[in-house]
N, C-alpha and C positions, 0 to 999 in steps of 0.2 A: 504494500500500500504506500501510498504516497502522499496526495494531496488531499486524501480525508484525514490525514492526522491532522490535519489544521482546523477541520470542524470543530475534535476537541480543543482546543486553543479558544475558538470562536467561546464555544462552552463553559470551560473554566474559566473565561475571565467573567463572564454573565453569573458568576459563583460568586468570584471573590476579583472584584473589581478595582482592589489597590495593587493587584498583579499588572507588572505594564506584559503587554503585548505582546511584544519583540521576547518577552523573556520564555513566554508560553508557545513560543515559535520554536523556539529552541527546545525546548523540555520537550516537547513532543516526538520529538526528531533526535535527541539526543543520542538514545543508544546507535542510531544511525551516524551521527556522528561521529559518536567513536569507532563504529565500523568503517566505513570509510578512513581514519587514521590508522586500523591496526591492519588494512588491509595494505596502504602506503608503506605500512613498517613490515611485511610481509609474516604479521604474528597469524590475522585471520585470513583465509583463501576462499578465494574465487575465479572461476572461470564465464565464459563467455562461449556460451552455447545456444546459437542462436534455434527454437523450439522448443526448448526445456519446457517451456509451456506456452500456451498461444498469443501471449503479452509480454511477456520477460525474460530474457532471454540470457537470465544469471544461473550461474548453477553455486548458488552460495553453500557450500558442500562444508565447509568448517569455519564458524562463528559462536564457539560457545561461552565466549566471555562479554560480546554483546548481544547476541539474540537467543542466546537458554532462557527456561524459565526464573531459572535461578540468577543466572547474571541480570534478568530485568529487576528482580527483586532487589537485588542488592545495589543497583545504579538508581531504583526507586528510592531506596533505604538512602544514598549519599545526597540523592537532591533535595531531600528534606530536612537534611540534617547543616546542609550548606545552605539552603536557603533562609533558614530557622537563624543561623549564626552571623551571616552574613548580613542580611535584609533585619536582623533583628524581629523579625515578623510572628504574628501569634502561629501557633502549632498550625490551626486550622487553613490558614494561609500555605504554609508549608507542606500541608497535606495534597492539597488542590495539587501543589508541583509536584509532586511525588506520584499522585496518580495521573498527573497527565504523562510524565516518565512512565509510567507503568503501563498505561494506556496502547503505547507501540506494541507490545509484545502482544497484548490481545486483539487489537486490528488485523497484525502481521496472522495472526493465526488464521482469521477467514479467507486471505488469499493466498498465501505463500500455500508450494506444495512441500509435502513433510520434511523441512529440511531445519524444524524451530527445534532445539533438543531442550529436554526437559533439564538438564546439568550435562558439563562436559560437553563429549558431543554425540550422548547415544538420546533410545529414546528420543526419534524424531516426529515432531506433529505439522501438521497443515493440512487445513481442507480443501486447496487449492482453485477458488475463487479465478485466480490467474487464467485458467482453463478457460472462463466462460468469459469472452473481453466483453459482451454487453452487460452482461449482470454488474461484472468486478466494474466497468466506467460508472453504474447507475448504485452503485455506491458509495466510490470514489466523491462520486457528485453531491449526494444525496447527504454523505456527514458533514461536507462539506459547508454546502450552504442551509443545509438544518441547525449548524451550530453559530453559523452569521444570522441568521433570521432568531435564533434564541436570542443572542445578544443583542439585535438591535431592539426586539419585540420587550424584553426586561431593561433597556436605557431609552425609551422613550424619546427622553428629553437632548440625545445625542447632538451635536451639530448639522444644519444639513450638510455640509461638507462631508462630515465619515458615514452620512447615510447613504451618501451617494457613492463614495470612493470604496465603502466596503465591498459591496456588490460586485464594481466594477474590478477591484482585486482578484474577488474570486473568480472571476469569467476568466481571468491570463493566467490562473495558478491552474482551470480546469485547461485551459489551452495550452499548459505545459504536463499537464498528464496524457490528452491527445498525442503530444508528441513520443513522451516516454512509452506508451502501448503501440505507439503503430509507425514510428519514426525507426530512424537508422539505430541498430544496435551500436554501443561502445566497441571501441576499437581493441582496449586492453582492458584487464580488472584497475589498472592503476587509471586508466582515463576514466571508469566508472568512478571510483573514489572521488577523483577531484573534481566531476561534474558535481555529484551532490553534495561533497563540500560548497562548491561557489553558491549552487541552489540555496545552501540552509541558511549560508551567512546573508545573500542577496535577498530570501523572501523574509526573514527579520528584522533586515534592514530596513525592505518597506513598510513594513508593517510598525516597525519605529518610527519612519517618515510619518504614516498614516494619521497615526494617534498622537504626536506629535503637534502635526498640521491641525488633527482636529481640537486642541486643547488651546493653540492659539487663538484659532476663530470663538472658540466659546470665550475667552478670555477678552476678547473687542464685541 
């Protein structure tokens, strides 16, 4: 999955609304992000097989310190404990990031095919979602902009500026999952890496700009 880990984002902040944005872009995406760096450091492996399944064409065969069950657990356990200390923020706050960390590992489960291990790297799960590319886009789509229609439906009073720029966010974020199902597979697992690196750091960014933007206009 991809761009419905940002629904929950959408979501969690409609929770706990002194979370900025930008930071629930990250958490979401997090354990992804460290895959992507341990795949650069060549600790976890990947290959590039293009059909492994009819959307994706990774065969993410050994990841058990970001995508086990237990490695999510325990990268959930850090972001709350970092965020707790850091942010100064109540437990409850910290919670909200912890299960949006936590979050990836059970989206990943509807579409990846079994390759999520429960510890280490046996015991593999997935119900492979990837298979079916109309269903897995109208999911994709659907947490997507279920979790921007939560938050703007619980902030009413938002700016029109980010009622309008939210939306249009998510239409370029679903028109880069178009691209990811049905575009040119990566070249190398290292070119996979540093693609969704740019990706996480670039869509938080905006999403920083977003809110941002919209707290000025409320502020005039």
């Amino acid at each position: 999955m991809f761009v419905g880990h940002y629904g929950v984002s959408f979501a969690a902040k409609s929770i706990e609304k002194n979370i900025p944005l930008w930071l629930l872009f990250i958490a979401v995406q997090f354990v992804d992000v460290l895959w992507a760096i341990l795949v650069l450091a060549g600790i976890e492996k990947v290959t590039i097989t293009p059909g492994i399944t009819a959307t994706n064409p990774l065969d993410l065969y050994y990841m058990p310190y970001t995508h086990s069950l237990l490695g999510s657990v325990c990268w959930a356990g850090v972001g709350f404990i970092a965020y707790k200390l850091i942010r100064r923020s109540p437990a409850s706050s910290a919670l909200v990031v912890a299960a949006a960390i936590f979050s990836h590992w059970i989206l990943d489960l509807i579409v990846h095919r079994p390759d999520l291990p429960l510890y280490d790297n046996s015991h593999k799960l997935g119900l492979g979602l990837w298979n079916h590319p109309v269903l897995a886009l109208m999911l994709e789509a659907g947490l997507l902009f279920g979790g921007i229609l939560l938050y703007l439906r619980t902030n009413p009073t938002e700016p029109r500026v980010w009622r309008i720029s939210t939306p249009v966010f998510g239409l370029l974020l679903l028109g880069v999952q178009l691209f990811v199902f049905f575009g040119s597979p990566p070249t190398s697992p290292a070119a996979a890496a540093i693609t969704a690196l740019a990706s996480y750091v670039l869509f938080a960014a905006i999403s920083y700009w977003l809110e941002r933007k919209a707290q000025v206009s409320d502020e005039l």
